[in-house]
N, C-alpha and C positions, 0 to 999 in steps of 0.2 A: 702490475695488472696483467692477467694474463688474457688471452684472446680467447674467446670465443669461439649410418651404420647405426599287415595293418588290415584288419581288414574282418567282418564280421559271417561273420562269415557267415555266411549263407552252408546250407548242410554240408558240402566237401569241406569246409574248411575248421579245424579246431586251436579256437582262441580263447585267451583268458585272460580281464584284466584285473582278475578279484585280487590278484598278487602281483605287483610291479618288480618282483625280485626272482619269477618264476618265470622262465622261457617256456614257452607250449608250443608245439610242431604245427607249424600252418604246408599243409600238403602241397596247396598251390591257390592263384587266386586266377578266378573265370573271365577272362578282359573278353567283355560283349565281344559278339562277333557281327561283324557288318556292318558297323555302323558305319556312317559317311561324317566323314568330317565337314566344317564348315568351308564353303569354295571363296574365297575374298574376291572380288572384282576387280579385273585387271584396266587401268587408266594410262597407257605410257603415258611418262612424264620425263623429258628430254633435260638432262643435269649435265653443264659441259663447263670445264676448267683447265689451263693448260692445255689445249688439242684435245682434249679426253672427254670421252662422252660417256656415259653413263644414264641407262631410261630406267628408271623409278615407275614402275608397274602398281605399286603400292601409294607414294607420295601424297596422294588425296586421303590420307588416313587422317594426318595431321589435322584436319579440318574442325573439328570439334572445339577447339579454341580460335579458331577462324571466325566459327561464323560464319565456315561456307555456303553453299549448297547442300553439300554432303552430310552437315553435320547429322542428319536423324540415320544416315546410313552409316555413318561410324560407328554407333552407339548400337543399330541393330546388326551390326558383325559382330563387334564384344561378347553381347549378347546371345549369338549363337555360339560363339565359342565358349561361354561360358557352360551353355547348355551342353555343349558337347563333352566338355571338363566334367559337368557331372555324374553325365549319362558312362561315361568310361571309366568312374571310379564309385560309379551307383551301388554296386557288392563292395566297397567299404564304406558305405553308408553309418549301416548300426557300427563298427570298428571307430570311426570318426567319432561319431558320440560319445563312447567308452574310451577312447584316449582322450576325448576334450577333459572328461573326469578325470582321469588317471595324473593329468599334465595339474589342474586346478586342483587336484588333492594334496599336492606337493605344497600348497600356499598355502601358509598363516594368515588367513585370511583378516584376522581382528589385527593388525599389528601396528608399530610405531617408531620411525625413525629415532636415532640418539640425538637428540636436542643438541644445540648447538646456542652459546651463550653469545650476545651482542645488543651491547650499548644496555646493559640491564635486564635483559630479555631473552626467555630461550624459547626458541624456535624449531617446530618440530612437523613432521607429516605424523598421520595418522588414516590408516582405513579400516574399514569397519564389513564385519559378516555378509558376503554375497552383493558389494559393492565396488564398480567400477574402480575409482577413482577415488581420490583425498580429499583430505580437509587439513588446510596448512594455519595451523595452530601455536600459540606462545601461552608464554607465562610470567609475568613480573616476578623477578628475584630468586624463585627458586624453584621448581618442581611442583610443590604442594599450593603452590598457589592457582588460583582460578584461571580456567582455562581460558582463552578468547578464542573463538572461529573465526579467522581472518577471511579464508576463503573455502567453501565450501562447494568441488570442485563435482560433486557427485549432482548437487541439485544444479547447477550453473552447467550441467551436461546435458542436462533433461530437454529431449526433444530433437539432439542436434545425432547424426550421425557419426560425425567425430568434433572433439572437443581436445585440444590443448593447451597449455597456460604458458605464459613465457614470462622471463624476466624477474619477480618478487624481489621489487625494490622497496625499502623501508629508509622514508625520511630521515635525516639525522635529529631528529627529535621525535623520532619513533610514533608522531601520528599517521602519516599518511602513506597508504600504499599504491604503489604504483607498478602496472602488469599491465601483458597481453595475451590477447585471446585470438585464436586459430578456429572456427569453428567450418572449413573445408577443407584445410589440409593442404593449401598451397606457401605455406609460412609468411602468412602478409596478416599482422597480429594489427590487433585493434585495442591501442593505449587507452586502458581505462584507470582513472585514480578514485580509491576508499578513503574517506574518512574513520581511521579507528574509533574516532572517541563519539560519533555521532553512530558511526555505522552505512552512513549514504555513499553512494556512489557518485560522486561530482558530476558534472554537465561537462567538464574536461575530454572528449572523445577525440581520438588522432586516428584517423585510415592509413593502413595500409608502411606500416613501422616493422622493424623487424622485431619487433619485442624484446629491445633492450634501453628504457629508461634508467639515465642516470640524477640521481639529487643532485645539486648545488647545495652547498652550505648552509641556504637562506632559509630551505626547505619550503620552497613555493619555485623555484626554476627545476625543470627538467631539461636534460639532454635527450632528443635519441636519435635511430638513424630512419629517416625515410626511404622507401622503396617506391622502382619506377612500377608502377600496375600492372603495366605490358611483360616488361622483360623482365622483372621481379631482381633485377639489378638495386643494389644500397646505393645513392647516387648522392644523397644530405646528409647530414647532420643540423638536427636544425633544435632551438630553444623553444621551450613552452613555459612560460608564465602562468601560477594556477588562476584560471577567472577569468582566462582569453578565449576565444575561440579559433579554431586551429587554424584560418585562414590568418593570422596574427603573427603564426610561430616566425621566427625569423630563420632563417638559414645562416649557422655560422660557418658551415662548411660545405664546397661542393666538389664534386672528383671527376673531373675532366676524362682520368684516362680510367675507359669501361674494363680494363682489363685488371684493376682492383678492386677488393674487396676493403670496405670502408665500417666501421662501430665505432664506438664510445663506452670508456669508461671508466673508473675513477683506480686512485690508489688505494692501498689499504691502509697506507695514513688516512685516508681522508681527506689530506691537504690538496690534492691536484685532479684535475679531469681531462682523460688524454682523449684525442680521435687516432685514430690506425687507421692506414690506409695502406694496403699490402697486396702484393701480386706473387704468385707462388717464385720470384725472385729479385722483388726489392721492396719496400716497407719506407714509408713513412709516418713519422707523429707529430699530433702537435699536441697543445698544455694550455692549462691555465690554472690559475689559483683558485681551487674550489671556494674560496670565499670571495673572491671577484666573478660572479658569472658574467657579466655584463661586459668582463672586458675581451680583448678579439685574443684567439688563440695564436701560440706561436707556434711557429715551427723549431722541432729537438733538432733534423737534422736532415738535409733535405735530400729527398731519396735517390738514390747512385744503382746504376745498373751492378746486377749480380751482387749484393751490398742486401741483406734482412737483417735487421732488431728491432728488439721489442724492450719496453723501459719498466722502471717499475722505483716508485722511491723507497732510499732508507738514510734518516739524519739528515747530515747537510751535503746528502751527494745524488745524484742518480743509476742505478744501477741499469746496467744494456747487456742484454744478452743479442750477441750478433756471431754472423760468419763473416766479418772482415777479418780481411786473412787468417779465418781460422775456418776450415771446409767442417769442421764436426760442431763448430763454433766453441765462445768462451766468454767469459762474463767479465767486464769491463764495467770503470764507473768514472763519474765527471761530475763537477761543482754544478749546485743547482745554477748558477747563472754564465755556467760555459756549458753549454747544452753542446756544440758543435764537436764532429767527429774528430778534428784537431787536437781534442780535452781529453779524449777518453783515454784512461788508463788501465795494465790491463790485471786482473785481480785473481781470476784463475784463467791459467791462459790455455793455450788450445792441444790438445793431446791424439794423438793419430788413431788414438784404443778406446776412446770416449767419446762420447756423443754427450755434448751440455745441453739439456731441455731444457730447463726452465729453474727460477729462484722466486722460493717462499721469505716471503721479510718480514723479521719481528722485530723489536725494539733493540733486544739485546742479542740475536743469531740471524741467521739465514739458514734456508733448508733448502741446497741445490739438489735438482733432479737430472739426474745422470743414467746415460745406458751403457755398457760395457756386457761385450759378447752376447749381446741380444739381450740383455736381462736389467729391469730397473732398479738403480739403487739410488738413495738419501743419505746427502754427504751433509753432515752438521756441521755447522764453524760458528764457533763461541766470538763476538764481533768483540770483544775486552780484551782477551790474549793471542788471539788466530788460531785456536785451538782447537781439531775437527777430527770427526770420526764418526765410520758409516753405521748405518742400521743392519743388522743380520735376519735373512727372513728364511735360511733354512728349506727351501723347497729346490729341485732343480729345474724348476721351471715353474714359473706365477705373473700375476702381473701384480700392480702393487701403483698408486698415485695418493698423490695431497689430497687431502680431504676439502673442509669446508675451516677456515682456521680466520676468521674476523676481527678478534682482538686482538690487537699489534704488540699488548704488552703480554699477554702469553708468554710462557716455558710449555707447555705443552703443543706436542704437533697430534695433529687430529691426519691420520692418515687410511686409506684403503687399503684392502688387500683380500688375494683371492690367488687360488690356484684351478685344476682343473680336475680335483679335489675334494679341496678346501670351499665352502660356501663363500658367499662375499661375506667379509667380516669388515667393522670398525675399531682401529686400536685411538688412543692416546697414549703419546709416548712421552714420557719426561725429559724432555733432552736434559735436564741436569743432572736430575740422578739415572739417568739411561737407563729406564728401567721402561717395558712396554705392556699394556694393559688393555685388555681382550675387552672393549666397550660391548661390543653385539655380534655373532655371526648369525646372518639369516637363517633362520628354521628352516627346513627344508622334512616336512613330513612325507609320509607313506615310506616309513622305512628305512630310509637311508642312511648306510654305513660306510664313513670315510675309506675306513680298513678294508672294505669290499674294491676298492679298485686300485689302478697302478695308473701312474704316469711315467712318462721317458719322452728324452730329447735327446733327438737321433739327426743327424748327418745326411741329405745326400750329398752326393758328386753332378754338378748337370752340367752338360754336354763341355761348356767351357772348363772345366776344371774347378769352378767355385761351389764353395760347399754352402749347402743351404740346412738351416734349422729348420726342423719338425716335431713340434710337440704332440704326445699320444697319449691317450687315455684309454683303456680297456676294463673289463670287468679282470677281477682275479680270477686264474686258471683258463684265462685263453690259450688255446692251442697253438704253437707258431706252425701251423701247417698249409697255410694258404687259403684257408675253405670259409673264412671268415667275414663277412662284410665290412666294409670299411670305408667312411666317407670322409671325404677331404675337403677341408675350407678353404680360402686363401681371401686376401682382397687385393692388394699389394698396387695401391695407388696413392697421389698426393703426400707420400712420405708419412701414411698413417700407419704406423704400427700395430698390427695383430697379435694383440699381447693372452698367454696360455690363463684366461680365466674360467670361472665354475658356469655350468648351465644346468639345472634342475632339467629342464628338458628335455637336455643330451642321455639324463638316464634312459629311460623311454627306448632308445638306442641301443645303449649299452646292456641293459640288461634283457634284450633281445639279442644279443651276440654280436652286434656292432662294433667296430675298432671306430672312435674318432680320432682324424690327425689334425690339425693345423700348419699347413704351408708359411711358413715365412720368407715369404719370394721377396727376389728386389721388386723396387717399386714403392715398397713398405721403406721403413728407417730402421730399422730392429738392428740391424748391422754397422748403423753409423750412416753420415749425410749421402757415403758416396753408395752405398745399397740402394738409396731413392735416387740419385744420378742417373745410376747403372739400369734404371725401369723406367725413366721416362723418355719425353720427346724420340728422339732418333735410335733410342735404345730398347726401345719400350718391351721388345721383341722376345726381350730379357725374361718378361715377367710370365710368359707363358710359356718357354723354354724351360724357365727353372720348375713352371708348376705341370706341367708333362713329366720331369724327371723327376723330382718328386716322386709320382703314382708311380712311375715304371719301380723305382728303389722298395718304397713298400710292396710290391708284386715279389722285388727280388728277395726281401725278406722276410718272406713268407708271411708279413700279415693281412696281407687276404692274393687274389689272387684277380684275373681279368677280369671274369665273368662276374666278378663280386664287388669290383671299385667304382664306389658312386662319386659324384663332386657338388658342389655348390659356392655359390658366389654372388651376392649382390651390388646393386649400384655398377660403381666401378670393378668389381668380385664379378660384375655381370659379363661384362665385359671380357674376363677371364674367361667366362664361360662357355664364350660363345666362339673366343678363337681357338683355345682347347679342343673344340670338338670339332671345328675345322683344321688343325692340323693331326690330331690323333685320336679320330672318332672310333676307332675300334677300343680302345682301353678301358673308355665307359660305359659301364651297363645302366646307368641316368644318370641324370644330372637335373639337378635344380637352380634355373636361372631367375632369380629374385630384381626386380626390377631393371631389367640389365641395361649398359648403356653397351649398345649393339651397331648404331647407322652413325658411325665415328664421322665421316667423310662431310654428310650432309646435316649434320647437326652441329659438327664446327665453321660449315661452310655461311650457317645464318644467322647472323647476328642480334637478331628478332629474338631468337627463341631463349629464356630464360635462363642466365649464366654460361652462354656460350663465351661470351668475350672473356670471362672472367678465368677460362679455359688453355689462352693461347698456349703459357708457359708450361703447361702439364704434357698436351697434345700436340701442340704446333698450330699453325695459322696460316691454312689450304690455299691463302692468298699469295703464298712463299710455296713452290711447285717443288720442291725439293720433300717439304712438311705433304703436303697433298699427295705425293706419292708414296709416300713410305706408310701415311696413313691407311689409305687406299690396300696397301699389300697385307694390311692382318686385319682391317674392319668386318668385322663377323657377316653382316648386312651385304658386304660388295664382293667377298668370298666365298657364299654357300655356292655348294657344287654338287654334280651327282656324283654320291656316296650315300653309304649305310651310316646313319647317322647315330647314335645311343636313344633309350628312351630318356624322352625331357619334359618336365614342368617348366612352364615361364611364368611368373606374376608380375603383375601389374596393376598399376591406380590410375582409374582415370583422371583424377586431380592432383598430380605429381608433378612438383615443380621441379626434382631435377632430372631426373629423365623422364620425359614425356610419355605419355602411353603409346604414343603411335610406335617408337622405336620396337621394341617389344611383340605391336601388334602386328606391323612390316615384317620382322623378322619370320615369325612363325607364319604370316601368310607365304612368303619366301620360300621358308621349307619345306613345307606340304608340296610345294611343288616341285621340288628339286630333289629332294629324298627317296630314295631306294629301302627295300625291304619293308619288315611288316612294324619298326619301333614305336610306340607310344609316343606323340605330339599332343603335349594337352597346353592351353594360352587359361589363365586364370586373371579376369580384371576384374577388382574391387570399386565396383561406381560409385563411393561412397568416402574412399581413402586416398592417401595421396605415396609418397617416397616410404614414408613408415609403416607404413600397413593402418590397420585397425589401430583408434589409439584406447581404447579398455584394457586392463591389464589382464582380462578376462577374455575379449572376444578376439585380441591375438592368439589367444591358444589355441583357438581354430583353424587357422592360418597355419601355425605349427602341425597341427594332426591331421590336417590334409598333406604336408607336407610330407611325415613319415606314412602316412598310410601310403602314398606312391610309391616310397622308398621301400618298405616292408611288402607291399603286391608287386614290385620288380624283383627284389631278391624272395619271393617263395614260389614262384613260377617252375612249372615243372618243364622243361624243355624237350 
């Protein structure tokens, strides 16, 4: 089981976007003059820990989930800010509209996911001409047969500002579905169950779930995980009986300590139902017989500091991918009835060059998933003879995971893949006859030719001596002379890796004269466990280190130059963004900080506010003065200074569960005040969305072409 991120110009300027393959000369763009920014209202507010004081001038922002006083004066500062966002990128107005098109022309709009076969049934999305959203659709037996509308995700929008679906659980005798619904964007999904064969929606309703229902055998018990309303912490796992009502459900599981993250969910046998309960450094599970729901879970193996696995069955064993004594970890297994860590034996053992992620399990193979020198690969092993050998994917930089693969008696692996390239594509591969077969790559219209661009994966040196990965993408016949634009991603937190895939978007970019790179800082895993070591807690310091040196490398080799390096980063990326420009604010000429988490100090320090506990292990825990100071020394929020700052975009949701909007909206009221010279400060909050932006797959692309319209009216500016 596996577990569970420009400009129209007005008469000076000439643009064009009848050709998205044709660069046009924009002179410059006219950033209004005079205008006054919005002034926030200063409240000290007295924050003292360790002897240390700290007054929060801002603090009353937060109130808007309070309930304060404040709240209607939260809402109308957003809102002047937002006004102000407009009013300063008002001359790319008409530009906005013409790249909303240009981004929405790239979509196949009528199109259809590659069905996916299970328990009889294939299973597919599908959306349809000048439509949001999908409709998640099957078919008995084979393709040609009649279609069923399971969910029909475009009407079931209708009315709601954002609309998301979670879960699509299908009983094991294929009547009943079981999902949730998101309809404000704070991920607190509302368990609803279908009747296929009637077509009703049961009287079954559960609040506030994370939207992961699982079936029991009986196909009338569900599993899921309950969430606290307040702090939007997973704190249950509780059973639901269909025909009860939710004050009924029982609680099988509760998690004492708030500093994990707790789901449910089954194997791909079928035969077991597990709960995780996991903290960014130790992990526990417990089990049960998917055809016993009724009886109490046990515990596989009871959780041990610095000690993570995750289980999964195959035959008559358990298979555990853990880092006991293995730091990259490695995949061990143990008799279904010696679950305990005494049992386990070890099956591929732990290698200093490889990183084990994770193992797909079929009847007769396994398909482990492995990184080596940053890059994923799929190691097959034939489970009859031990006989293994990997997949070739031929690109020098891609990203590449498992697919959707349900039927356990499968020879075929159903897997991803994508470069920065290459579209996202669907293969099936035979692992018998090793032969691999091109299922779908995404269309990608208005023009687009593979051969029209280049990737490379380049090296720096930062400041310690450790080399950091950079993947690039350019249009062909870029000049290496420095003059070039060039925007850098990174995220390089919780050990998620930033893996080199395709973005139809990034054209837009590119074929504007853009270079995109991709940072692969520590912080990230790309390098193996101890990459994400080296970036968190007391290190953390690492990951903005390496993404400063980074930019300085591309400056030195010439593909672009100071006055030309933009960056971006969200969430945790945001975070990057905002110490980046406090310690080397001269290198960028903007930045884009997408829901950033920026007020480190005072957002670890409250246990109220939604997945802070859940936290400690990544950031530290301010209540330990050794964590509180080191925090303190790179928190974007407690470090703005006067200096000349870049120009910056910041977005935000005012219904974001995990970084709140105030961080964001502190930050930039901070700045305004503390900032030197004439840069561009623009604060952008969505009072309608939450951590995701817009969920359309249509009115994101707005989101995106305000984004390059800032980027493209910074870099045509005549100075």
């Amino acid at each position: 089981m596996k577990i569970p991120t420009i400009l129209p110009f007005i008469s000076v300027l000439i643009f064009s976007c009848t050709n998205i393959n044709k660069v046009e000369t924009i002179t410059s763009y006219p950033w209004p003059k005079d205008i006054k920014p919005p002034v926030c209202i200063r409240k000290d507010h007295i924050l003292e820990a360790h002897g240390d004081i700290r007054t929060d001038p801002y603090y009353w922002l937060n109130d808007y989930f309070k309930k304060g006083p404040d709240s209607n004066a939260v809402v109308d500062y957003l809102k002047q800010e937002n006004t102000y966002m407009e009013t300063m990128l008002s001359g790319t107005k008409d530009f906005q509209s013409a790249l909303f098109q240009e981004l929405k022309g790239r979509i196949q709009e009528k199109d259809e996911s590659v069905p996916v076969l299970r328990r009889g049934y294939y299973y597919y999305t599908r959306t349809e001409e000048g439509r949001q959203y999908y409709k998640y659709c099957r078919r008995k037996g084979n393709m040609d047969a009649p279609e069923e509308v399971l969910l029909d995700a475009d009407k079931m929008a209708e009315g709601h500002g954002y609309f998301a679906l979670s879960g699509f659980s299908i009983s094991p005798d294929n009547r009943m579905l079981a999902y949730g619904v998101d309809v404000v964007s704070r991920r607190q999904y509302t368990l609803q169950i279908k009747d296929l064969e009637t077509g009703n929606i049961l009287k079954d309703v559960v609040e506030d779930t994370q939207g992961d229902p699982v079936w029991a055998a009986d196909n009338r018990t569900l599993f899921y995980t309950a969430k606290n309303p307040v702090t939007l912490l997973s704190e249950k796992i509780k059973r639901h009986i269909l025909g009860d009502a939710e004050s009924k459900d029982e609680v099988v599981y509760e998690e004492k300590d708030q500093s994990n993250y707790i789901g449910v969910g089954k194997s791909k046998s079928d035969n077991y139902i597990f709960i995780y309960s996991q903290a960014t450094m130790s992990s526990e599970w417990r089990y049960i017989d998917a055809y016993k729901p009724l009886s109490s879970f046990q515990v596989f193996q009871p959780r041990r500091k610095d000690i993570l696995y995750s289980v999964e069955h195959s035959g008559d064993q358990f298979l555990v991918v853990t880092n006991w004594d293995a730091k990259n970890f490695k995949l061990m297994g143990t008799p279904l009835e010696k679950t305990g860590a005494e049992n386990w034996k070890d099956i591929i053992p732990h290698r200093e060059d490889v990183l084990l992620e994770d193992v797909e399990v079929f009847a007769s193979k396994w398909v482990v998933t492995e990184r080596k020198n940053g890059l994923i690969q799929f190691r097959v092993r034939e489970l009859s003879n031990g006989q293994e050998h990997y997949l070739d994917f031929g690109e020098p930089t891609y990203t590449a995971s498992i697919g959707t693969n349900p039927e356990f008696g499968s020879t075929t692996l159903r897997y991803n893949y994508s470069s920065m390239t290459t579209p996202a594509s669907v293969f099936d591969y035979d692992m018998n006859g090793k032969e691999k077969k091109l299922m779908k790559e995404q269309p990608v219209l208005g023009g687009f030719k593979k051969g029209e661009y280049v990737t490379e994966r380049v090296y720096a040196v930062a400041r310690d001596g450790v080399k950091v990965p950079i993947s690039i993408v350019y249009k062909k016949g870029l000049a290496r002379d420095g003059k070039a634009p060039l925007l850098l991603y990174a995220y390089g937190s919780y050990g998620l890796s930033t893996d080199a895939g395709f973005s139809s978007n990034r054209l837009s970019l590119l074929d504007r004269g853009f270079v995109y790179a991709i940072a692969h800082i520590r912080g990230g895993q790309e390098m193996g466990r101890q990459w994400y070591e080296d970036g968190k807690l007391q290190k953390k310091v690492n990951t903005f280190n390496d993404f400063v040196d980074c930019g300085r490398y591309l400056i030195s080799e010439k593909f672009t130059s100071q006055g030309h390096l933009y960056a971006m980063g969200g969430s945790a990326g945001g975070l990057l963004m905002g110490a980046v420009v406090n310690q080397a604010p001269e290198l960028w000429n903007g930045i884009i900080a997408a829901v950033p988490f920026v007020d480190v100090v005072t957002t670890m320090s409250d246990p109220s506010i939604p997945l802070t506990t859940n936290e400690y292990d990544e950031w530290g825990n301010p209540a330990d003065s050794a964590s509180y100071f080191y925090m303190k020394s790179y928190s974007p929020y407690d470090n703005v200074g006067k200096k000349e700052y870049p120009n910056m975009l910041v977005t935000t949701g005012l219904h974001d569960s995990q970084v709140q909007y105030f961080e964001p909206a502190k930050w930039v009221a901070k700045l305004r005040t503390m900032k030197t010279g004439n840069q561009i400060l623009l604060l952008k909050t969505n009072m309608e969305a939450g951590h995701g932006g817009r969920s359309g797959r249509f009115d994101n692309l707005k989101d995106v072409a305000l984004q390059y319209a800032f980027l493209l009216a910074l870099e045509r500016v005549v100075k």
